[in-house]
C-alpha positions as a LaTeX table, in Angstrom:
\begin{tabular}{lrrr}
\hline
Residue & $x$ (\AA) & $y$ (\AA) & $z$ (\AA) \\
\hline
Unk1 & $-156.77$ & 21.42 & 3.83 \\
Unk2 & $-156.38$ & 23.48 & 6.96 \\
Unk3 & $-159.06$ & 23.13 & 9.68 \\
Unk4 & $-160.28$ & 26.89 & 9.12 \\
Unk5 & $-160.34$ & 25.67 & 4.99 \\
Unk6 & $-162.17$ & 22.85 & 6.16 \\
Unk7 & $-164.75$ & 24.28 & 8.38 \\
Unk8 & $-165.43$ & 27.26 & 5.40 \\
Unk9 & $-166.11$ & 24.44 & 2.81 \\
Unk10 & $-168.59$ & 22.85 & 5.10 \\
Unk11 & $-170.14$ & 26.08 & 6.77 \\
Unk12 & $-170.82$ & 27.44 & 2.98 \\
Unk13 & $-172.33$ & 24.22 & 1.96 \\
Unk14 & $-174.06$ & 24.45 & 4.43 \\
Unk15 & $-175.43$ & 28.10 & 4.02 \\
Unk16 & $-175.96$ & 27.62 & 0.38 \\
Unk17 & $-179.01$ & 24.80 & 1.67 \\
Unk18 & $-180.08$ & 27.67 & 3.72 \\
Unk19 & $-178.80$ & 25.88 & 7.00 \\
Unk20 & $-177.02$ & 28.96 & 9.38 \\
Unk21 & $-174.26$ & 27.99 & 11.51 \\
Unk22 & $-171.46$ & 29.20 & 13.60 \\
Unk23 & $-168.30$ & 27.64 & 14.40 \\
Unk24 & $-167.51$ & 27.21 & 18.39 \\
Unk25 & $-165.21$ & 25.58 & 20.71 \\
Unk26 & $-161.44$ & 24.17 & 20.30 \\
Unk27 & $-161.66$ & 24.85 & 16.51 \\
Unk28 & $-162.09$ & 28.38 & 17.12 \\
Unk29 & $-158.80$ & 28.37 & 19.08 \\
Unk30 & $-157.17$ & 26.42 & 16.22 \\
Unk31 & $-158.02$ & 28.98 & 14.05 \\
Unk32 & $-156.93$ & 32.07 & 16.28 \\
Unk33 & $-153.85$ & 30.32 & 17.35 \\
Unk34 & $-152.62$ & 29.77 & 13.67 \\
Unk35 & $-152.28$ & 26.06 & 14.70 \\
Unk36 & $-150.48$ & 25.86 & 17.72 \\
Unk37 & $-153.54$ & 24.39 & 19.30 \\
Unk38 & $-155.12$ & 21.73 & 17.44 \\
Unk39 & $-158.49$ & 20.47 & 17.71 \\
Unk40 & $-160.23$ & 17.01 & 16.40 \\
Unk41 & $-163.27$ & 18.37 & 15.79 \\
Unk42 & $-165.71$ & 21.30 & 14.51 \\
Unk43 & $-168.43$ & 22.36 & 16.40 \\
Unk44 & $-171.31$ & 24.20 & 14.49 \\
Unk45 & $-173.78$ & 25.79 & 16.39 \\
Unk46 & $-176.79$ & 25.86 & 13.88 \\
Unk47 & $-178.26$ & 29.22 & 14.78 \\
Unk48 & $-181.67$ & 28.64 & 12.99 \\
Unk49 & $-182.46$ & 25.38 & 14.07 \\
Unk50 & $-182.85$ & 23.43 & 11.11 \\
Unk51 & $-184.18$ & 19.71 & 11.03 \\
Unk52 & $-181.73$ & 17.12 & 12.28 \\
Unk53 & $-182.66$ & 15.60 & 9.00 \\
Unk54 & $-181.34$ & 18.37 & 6.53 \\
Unk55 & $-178.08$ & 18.71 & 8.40 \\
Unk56 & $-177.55$ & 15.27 & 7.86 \\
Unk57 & $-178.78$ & 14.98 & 4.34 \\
Unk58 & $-176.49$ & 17.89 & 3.84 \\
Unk59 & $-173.59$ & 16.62 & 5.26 \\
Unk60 & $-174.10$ & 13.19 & 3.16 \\
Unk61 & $-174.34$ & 15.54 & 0.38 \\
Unk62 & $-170.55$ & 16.16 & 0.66 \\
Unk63 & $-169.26$ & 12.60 & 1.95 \\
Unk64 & $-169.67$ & 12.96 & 5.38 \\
Unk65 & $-171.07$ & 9.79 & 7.25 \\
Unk66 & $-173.12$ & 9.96 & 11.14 \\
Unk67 & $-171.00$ & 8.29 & 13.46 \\
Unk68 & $-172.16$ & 7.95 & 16.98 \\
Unk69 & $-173.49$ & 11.91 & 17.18 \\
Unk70 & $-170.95$ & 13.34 & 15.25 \\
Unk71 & $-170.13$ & 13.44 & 11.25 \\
Unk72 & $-166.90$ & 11.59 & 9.62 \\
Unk73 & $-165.32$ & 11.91 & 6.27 \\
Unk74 & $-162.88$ & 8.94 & 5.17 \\
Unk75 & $-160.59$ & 11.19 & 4.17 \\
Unk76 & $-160.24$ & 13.62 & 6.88 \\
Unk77 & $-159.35$ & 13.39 & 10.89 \\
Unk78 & $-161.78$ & 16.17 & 12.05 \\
Unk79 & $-165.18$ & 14.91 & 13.43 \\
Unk80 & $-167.74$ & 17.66 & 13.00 \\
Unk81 & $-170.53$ & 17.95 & 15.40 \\
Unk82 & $-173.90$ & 20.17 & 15.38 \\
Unk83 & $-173.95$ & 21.06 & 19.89 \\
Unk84 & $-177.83$ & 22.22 & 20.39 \\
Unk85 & $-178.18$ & 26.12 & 20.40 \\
Unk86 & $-178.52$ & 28.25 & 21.01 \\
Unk87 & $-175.02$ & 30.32 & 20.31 \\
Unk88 & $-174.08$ & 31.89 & 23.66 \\
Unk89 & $-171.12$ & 32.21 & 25.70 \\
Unk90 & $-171.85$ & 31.02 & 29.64 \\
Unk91 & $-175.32$ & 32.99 & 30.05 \\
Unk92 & $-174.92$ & 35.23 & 27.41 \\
Unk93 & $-175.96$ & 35.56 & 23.66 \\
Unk94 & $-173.32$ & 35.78 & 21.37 \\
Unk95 & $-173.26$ & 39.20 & 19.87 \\
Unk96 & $-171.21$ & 39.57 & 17.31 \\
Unk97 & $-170.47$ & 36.98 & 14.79 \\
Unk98 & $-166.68$ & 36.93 & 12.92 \\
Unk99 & $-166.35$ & 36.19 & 9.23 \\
Unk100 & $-162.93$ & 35.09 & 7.83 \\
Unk101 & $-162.52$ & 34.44 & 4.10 \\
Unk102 & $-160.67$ & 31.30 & 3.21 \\
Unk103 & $-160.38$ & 29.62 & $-0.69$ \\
Unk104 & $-162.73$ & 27.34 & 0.14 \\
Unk105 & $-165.93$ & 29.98 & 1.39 \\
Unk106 & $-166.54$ & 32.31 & 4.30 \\
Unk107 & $-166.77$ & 30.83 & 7.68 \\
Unk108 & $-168.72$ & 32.67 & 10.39 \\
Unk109 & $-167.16$ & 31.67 & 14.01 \\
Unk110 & $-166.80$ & 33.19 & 17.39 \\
Unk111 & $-164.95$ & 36.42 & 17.35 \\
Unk112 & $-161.66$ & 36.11 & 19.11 \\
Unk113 & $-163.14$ & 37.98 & 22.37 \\
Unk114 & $-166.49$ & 35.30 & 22.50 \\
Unk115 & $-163.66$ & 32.75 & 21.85 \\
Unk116 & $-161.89$ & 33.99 & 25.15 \\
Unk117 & $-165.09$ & 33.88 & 26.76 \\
Unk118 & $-165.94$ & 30.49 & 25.50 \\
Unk119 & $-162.88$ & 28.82 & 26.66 \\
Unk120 & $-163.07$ & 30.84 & 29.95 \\
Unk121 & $-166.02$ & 29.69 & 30.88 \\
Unk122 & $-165.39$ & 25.57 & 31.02 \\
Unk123 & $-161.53$ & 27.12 & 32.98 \\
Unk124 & $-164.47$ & 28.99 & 35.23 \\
Unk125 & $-166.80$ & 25.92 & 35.81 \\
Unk126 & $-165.07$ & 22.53 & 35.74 \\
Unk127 & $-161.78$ & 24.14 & 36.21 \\
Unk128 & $-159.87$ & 23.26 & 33.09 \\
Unk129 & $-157.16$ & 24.12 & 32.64 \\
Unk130 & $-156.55$ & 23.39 & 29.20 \\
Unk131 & $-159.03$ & 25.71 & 28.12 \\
Unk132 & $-157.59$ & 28.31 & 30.00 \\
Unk133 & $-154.12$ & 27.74 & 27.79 \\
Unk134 & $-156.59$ & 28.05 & 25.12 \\
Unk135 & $-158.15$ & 31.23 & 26.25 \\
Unk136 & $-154.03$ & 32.44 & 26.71 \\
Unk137 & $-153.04$ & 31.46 & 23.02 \\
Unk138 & $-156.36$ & 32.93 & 21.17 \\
Unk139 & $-155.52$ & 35.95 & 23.48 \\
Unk140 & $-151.48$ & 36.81 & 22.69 \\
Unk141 & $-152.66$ & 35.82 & 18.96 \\
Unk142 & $-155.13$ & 38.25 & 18.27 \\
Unk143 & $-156.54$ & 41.69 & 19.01 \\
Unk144 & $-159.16$ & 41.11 & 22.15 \\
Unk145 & $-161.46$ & 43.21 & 24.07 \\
Unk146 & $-160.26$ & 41.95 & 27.45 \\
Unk147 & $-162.63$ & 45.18 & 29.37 \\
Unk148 & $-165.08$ & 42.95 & 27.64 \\
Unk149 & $-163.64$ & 39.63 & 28.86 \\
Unk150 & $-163.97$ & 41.46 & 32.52 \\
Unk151 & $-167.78$ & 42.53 & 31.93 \\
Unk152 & $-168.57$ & 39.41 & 30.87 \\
Unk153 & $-166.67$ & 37.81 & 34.22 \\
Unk154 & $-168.28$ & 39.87 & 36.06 \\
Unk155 & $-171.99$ & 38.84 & 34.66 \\
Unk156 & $-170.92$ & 35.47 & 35.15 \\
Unk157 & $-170.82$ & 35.81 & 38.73 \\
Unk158 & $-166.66$ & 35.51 & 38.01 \\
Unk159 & $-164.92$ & 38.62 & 38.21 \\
Unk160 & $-162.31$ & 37.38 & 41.19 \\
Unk161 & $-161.70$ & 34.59 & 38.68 \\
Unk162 & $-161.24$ & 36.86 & 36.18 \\
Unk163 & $-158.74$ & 38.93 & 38.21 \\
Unk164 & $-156.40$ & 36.34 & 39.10 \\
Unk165 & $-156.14$ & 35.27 & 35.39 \\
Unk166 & $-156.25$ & 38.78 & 33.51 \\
Unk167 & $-152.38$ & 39.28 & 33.54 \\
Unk168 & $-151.62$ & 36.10 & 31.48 \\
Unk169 & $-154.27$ & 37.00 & 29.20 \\
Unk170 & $-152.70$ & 40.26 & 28.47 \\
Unk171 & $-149.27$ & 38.41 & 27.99 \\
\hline
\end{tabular}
């Protein structure tokens, strides 16, 4: 099973127990980078806030055991992990929310632009530099809003930042 297979099977169980999440982080990239990055885990920002308790009685539901703060299934090498909401990129809400169809259910993630934004923001902060790679791959990969990138910069306090980096993100 594919991580973006893998993340729809547990974001539909999920949603079917009326528990609303969004997939963030690394993943995302995975995902928009057709595997050339891979990621270890799945972060799902739970957008409604549901009781620690049903998240984990949910994710028992389909084998998956706590281990120190994240989730673990015996037969797969993803952690998944619930990061507190609420869904934003740096200071911002997320706005629009990306559905992709996959065998296994619908998963609703970052659209590739928040994705940019996500990964932009830790290159912007704690200067890593891995996420900007990230923020390169999801960007050649996929159809991007970069003016929106550059807004968003710009809110962030970022837009020199921003600058310097713009021509690798248009390829």
């Amino acid at each position: 099973m594919s991580v973006g297979e893998l993340a729809a099977y547990i974001s539909s169980h999920l949603r079917s127990l009326g528990i609303d999440t969004v997939l963030s982080g690394g993943s995302c990239v995975s995902i928009y980078s057709a595997g050339v990055y891979v990621s270890k885990d799945l972060d799902f920002i739970d957008i409604r806030f549901a009781a620690v308790r049903a998240i984990r009685e949910a994710m028992l539901a389909i084998g998956f055991t706590p281990e120190h703060g994240t989730f673990k299934h015996p037969d797969v090498d993803v952690l998944v992990d619930f990061p507190r909401g609420p869904l934003s990129v740096g200071k911002e809400p997320v706005g629009t929310i990306h559905e992709i169809e996959f065998s296994t259910g619908i998963l609703r993630l970052l659209s590739p632009t928040d994705c940019i934004k996500d990964r932009l923001g830790a290159y912007y902060h704690w200067n890593d530099l891995q996420s900007l790679e990230q923020a390169v791959m999801v960007a050649k990969s996929n159809n991007v809003d970069l003016n929106e990138v550059r807004r968003w910069s710009k809110q962030e306090g970022l837009s020199d930042a921003f600058e310097k980096i713009a021509p690798r993100l248009r390829g």
